[in-house]
FIKEKOL-764458 format. One record per residue (C-alpha): residue number from 1; y, z, x. Coordinates in pm, 1 decimal. Layout:
residues N
<node NUM, <Y, Z, X>> ...
end
This chain:
residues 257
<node 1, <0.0, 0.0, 0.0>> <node 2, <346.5, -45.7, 96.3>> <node 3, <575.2, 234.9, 236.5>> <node 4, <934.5, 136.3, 126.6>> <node 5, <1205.2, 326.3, 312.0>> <node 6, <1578.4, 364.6, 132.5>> <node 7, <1792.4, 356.7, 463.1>> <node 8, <2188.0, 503.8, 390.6>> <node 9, <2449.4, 583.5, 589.4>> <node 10, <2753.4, 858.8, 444.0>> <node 11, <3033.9, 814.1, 564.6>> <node 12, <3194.4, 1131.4, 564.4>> <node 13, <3502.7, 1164.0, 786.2>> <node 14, <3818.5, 974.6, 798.1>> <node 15, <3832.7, 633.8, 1000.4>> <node 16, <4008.6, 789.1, 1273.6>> <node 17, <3719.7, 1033.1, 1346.6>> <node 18, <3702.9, 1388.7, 1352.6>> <node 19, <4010.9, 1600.9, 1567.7>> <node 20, <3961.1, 1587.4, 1908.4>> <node 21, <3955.9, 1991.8, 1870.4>> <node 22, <3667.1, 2002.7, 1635.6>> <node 23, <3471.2, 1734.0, 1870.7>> <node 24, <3547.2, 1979.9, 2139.0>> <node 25, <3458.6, 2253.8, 1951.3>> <node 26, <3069.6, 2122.8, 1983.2>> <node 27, <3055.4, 1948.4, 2308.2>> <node 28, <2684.5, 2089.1, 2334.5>> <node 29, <2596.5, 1755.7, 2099.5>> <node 30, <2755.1, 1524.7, 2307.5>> <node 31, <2687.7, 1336.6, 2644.1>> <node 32, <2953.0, 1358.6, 2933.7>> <node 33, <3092.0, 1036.1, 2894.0>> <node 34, <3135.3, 1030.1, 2516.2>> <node 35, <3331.4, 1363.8, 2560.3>> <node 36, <3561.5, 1168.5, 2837.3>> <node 37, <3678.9, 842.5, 2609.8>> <node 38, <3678.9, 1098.0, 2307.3>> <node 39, <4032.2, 1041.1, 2278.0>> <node 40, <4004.7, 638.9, 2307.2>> <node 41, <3675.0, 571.4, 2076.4>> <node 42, <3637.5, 883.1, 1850.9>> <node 43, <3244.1, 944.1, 1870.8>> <node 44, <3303.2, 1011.5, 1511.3>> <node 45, <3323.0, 668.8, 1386.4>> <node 46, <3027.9, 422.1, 1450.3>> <node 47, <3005.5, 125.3, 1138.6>> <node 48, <3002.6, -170.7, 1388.4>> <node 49, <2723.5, 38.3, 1630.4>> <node 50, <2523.0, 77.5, 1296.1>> <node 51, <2554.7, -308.6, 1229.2>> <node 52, <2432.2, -416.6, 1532.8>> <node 53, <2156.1, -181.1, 1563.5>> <node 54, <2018.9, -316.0, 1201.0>> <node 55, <2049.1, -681.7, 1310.7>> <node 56, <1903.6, -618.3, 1636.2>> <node 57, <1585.2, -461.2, 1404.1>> <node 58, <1672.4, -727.1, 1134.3>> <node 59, <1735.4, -452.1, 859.8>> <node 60, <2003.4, -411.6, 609.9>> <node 61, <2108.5, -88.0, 486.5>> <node 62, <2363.1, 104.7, 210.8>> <node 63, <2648.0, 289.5, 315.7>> <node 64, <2758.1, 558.9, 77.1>> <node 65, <3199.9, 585.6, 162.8>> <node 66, <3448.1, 875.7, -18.8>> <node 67, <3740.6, 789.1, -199.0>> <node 68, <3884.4, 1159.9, -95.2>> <node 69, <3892.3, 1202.5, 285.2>> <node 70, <4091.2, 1466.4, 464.0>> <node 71, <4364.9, 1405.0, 626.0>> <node 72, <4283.0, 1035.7, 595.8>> <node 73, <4218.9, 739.2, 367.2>> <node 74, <3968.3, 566.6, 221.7>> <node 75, <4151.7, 250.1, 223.4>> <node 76, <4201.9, 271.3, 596.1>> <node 77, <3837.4, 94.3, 522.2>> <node 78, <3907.5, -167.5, 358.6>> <node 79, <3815.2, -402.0, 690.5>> <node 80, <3525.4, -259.6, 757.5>> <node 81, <3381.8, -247.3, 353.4>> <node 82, <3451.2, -660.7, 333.9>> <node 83, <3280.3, -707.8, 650.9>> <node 84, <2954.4, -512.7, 551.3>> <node 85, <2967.0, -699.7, 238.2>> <node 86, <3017.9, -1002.1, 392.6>> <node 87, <2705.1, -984.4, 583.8>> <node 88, <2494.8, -833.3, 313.9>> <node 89, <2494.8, -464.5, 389.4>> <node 90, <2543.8, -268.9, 44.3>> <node 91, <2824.9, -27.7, -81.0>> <node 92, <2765.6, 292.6, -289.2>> <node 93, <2995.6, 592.5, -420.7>> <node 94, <3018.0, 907.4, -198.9>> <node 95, <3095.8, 1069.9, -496.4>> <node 96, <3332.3, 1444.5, -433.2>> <node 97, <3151.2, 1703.3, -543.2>> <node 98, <3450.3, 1800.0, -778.0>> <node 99, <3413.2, 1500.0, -971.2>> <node 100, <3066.7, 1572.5, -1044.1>> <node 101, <3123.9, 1722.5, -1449.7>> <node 102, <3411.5, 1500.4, -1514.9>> <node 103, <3310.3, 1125.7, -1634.6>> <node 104, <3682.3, 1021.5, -1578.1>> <node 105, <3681.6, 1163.8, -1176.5>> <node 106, <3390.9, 977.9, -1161.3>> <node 107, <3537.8, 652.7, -1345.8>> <node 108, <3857.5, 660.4, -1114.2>> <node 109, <3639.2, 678.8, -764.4>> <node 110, <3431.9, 454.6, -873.2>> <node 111, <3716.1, 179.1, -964.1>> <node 112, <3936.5, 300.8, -657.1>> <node 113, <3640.0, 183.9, -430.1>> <node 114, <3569.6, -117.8, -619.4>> <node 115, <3929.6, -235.2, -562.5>> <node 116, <3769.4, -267.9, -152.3>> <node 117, <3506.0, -417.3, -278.1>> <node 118, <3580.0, -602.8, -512.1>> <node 119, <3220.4, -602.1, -664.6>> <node 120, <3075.0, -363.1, -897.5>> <node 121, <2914.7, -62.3, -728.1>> <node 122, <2579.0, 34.5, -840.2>> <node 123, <2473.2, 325.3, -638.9>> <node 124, <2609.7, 676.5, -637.9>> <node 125, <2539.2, 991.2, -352.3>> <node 126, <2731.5, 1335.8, -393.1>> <node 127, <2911.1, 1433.9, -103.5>> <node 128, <2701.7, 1750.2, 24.4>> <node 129, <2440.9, 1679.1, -226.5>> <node 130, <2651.7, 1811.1, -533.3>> <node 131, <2449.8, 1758.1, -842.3>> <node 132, <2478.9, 1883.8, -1202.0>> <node 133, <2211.2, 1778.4, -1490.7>> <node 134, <2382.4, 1559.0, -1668.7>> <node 135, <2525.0, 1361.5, -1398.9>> <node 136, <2273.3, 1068.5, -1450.4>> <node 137, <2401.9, 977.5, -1810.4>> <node 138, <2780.8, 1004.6, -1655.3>> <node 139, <2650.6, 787.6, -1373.7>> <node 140, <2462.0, 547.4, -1686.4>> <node 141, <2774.9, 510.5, -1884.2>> <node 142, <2971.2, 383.7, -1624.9>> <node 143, <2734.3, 121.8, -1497.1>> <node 144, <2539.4, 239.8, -1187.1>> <node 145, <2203.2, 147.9, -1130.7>> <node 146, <2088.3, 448.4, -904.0>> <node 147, <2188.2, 790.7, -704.7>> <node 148, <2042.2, 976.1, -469.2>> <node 149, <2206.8, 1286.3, -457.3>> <node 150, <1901.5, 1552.3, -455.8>> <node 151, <1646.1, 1765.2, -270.5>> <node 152, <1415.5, 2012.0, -364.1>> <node 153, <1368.0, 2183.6, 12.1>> <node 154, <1611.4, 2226.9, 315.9>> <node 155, <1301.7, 2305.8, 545.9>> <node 156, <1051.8, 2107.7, 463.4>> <node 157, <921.9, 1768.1, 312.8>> <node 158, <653.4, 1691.3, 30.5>> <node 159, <627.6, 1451.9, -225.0>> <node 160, <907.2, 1621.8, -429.1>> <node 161, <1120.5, 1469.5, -170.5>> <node 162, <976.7, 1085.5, -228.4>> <node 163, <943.3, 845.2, -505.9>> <node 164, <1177.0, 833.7, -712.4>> <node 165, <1206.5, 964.1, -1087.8>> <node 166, <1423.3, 848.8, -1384.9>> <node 167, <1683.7, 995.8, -1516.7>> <node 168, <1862.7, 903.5, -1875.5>> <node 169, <1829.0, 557.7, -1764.4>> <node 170, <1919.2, 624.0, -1396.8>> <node 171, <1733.3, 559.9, -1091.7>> <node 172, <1691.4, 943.0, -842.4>> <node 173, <1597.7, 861.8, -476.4>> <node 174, <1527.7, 1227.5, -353.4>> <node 175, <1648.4, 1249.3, -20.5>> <node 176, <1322.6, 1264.3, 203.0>> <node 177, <1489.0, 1244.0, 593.2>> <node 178, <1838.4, 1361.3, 676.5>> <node 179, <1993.8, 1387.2, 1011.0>> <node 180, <2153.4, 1717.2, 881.3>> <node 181, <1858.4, 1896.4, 717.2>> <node 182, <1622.2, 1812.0, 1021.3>> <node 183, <1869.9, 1947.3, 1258.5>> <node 184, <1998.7, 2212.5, 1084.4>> <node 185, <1751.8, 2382.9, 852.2>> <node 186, <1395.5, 2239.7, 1001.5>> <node 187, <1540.1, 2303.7, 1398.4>> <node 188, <1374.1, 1962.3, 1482.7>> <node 189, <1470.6, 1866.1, 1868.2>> <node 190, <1512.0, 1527.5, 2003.7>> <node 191, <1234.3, 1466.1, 2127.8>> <node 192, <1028.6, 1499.4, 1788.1>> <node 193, <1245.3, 1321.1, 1567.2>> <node 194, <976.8, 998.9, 1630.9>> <node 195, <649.1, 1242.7, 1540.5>> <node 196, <898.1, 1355.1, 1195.0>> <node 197, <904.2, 1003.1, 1114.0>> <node 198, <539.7, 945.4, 1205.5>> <node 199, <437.7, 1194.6, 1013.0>> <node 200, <612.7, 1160.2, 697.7>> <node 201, <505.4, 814.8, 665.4>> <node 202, <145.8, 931.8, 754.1>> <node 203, <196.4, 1221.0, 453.2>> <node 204, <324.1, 887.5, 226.2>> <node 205, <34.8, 685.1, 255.8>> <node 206, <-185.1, 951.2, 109.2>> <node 207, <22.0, 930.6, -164.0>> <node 208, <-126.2, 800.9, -554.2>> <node 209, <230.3, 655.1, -649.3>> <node 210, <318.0, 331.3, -796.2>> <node 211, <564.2, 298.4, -517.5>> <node 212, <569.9, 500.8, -197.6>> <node 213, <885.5, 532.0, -117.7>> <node 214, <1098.0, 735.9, 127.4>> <node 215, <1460.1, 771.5, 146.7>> <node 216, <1638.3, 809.9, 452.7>> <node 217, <2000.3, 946.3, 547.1>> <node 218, <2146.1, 891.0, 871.5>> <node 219, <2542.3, 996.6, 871.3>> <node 220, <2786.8, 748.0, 1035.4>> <node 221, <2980.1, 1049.5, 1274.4>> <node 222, <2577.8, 1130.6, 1402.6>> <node 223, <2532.0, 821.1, 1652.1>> <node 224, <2668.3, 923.1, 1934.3>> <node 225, <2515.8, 1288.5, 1918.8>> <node 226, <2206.6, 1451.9, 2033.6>> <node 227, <1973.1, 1337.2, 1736.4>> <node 228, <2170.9, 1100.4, 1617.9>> <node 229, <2163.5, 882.1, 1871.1>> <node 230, <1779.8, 849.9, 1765.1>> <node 231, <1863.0, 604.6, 1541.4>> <node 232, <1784.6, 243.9, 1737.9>> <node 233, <1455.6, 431.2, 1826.4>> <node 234, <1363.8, 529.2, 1493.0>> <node 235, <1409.9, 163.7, 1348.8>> <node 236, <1224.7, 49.3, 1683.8>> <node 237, <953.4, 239.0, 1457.8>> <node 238, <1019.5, 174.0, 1131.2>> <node 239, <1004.1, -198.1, 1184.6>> <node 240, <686.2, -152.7, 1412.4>> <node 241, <469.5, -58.9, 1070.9>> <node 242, <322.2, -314.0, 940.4>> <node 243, <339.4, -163.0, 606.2>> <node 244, <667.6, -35.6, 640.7>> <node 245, <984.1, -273.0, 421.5>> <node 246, <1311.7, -128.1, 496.3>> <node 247, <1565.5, -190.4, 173.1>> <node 248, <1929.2, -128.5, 50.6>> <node 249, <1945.1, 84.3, -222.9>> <node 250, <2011.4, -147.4, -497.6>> <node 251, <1708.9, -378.7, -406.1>> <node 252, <1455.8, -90.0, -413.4>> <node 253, <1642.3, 12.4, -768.2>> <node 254, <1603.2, -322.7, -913.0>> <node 255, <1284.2, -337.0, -782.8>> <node 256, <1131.9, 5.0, -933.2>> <node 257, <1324.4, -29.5, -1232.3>> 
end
């Protein structure tokens, strides 16, 4: 069977990057160097590293971006939203966690973002996995296809962290893989990020499911830290299955719909 990974990006902080103070604040996660052009290429912001990492592997993924950013704004994206589109990537909601109850906070991200791209946006994430139970109609109402805004566990993974399960109409992608959980909460180290991967996968394909599916968050300020920087290895894998297909949101939505 097929072992269908959901790869996202969220793009959480401003385009300028995170202050050089908070950077320095956690040195420990970077290398030398990156700490030493900090203040000419904020480590912080990494979209055209992510592109050509996922057309080196010959992947396509779904970035998630704010419309509320601190000290920043969202439209200072606009360049960077037409290019992804341009070459196919996918655009979703990183919805604020204050607009979560409120169907018009929703409405007005959701149409300030679609002014970038001027598309309709079909998938929706929380910003720090906000989520409230009737979200999913909200979501329904105002035209989006999927979210993937929830997880059962910070410390561990199991099937209530794959699949996917519908929800007045919408499509849930648990989040099964996230830079920040695996770091954080499960204390993985570098150097068994790979054997994470290997085994979740292995854990997937012992799965009865219709579709075996597992959906994967890597952040956009994480590529140039310990971890993070992971990422062109752990496509190197990904793409090495042969029962692996690596999708965009929407497709795998469509698809399990």
């Amino acid at each position: 069977m097929l072992q269908y990974i959901f790869l996202s990006h969220d793009v959480d902080w401003r385009k300028e990057g995170a202050p050089l103070e908070h950077i320095f604040a956690r040195k420990e996660r970077f290398e030398k160097a990156t700490l030493e052009n900090a203040g000419v290429k904020n480590p912080y912001y990494n979209i055209p590293e992510y592109m050509e990492i996922e057309e080196k592997f010959g992947v396509k993924s779904t970035f998630f971006f704010r419309t509320m950013y601190e000290n920043g704004d969202f439209r200072d994206y606009q360049d960077d939203i037409l290019n992804l589109i341009k070459e196919n990537w996918e655009i979703g909601l990183h919805l604020d966690p204050s607009s979560i109850n409120d169907i018009n906070k929703i409405s007005k991200e959701k149409s300030n973002l679609e002014e970038l791209t001027k598309s309709k946006l079909k998938g929706n994430k929380v910003h720090c996995l906000g989520f409230s139970e009737d979200l999913a109609n909200k979501l329904q109402k105002l035209g989006f296809v999927y979210d993937s805004s929830t997880r059962k566990s910070k410390d561990h993974i199991d099937e209530n962290e794959m699949g996917f399960t519908k929800i007045n109409g919408i499509i849930e992608f648990p989040i099964t893989l996230m830079d920040a959980y695996l770091f954080t909460y499960m204390k993985i180290s570098e150097e068994k990020i790979i054997p994470i991967f290997e085994q979740t996968l292995d854990y997937s394909r012992n799965l009865i499911q219709d579709f075996n599916i597992i959906t994967v968050s890597w952040h956009d300020n994480v590529l140039k830290m310990k971890g993070g920087r992971m990422y062109s290895k752990i496509l190197e894998y990904l793409t090495s299955q042969d029962d692996v297909r690596i999708c965009k949101g929407i497709d795998l939505a469509l698809m399990v719909k």
